[in-house]
N, C-alpha and C positions, 0 to 999 in steps of 0.2 A: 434407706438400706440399713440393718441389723449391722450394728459394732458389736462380736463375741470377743471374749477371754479366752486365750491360749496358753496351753502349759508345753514348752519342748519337752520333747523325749532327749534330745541330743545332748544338750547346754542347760538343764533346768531352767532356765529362761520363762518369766510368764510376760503376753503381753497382748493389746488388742487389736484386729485385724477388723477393717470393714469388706465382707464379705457381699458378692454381688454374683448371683445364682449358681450354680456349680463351683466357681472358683475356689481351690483349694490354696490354702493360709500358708504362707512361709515364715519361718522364723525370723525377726526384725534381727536377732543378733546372729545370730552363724548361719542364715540361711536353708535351714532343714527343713524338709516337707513331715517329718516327722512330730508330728503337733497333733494334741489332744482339747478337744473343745472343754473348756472348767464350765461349772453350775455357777453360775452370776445372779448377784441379787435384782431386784425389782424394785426401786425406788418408786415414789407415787403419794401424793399429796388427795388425802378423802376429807373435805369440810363435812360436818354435821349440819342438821339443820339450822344451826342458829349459828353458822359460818365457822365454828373452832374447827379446829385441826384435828383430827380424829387420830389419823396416824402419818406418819412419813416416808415410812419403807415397808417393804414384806418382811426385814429382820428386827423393826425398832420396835416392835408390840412386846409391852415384858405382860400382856394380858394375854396366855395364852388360852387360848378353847373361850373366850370372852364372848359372849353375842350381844352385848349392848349398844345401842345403836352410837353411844358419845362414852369418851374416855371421863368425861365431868361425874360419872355414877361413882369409879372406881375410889376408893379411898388407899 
């Protein structure tokens, strides 16, 4: 089951809920069903062919618009 990030409307509160099909999220601090689902990154490890580490998350690439297949080109 999907763990999202929530932001309170009530308490500014942010915090994360593991959500299981319809269920709607409550606030861990004041209890408010008033909560807005946040954009969360995407963690994720890509070996290259010759096993390096190509990258580690969707926000850790300072190679943006990059299409090389290994970070070993970039200088």
């Amino acid at each position: 089951m999907p763990i999202y990030e929530y932001h309170c409307n009530g308490c500014n509160n942010n915090f994360e809920a593991l959500v299981f099909g319809n269920e709607k999220p409550v606030c861990d601090s004041c209890n408010s069903k008033k909560v807005s689902k946040l954009m969360s990154t995407c963690g994720f490890v890509s070996k290259g062919s010759g096993g390096e580490t190509v990258s580690s998350s969707a926000s850790g690439s300072s190679c943006s618009g990059c299409t090389a297949t290994s970070c070993s080109s970039c200088s």
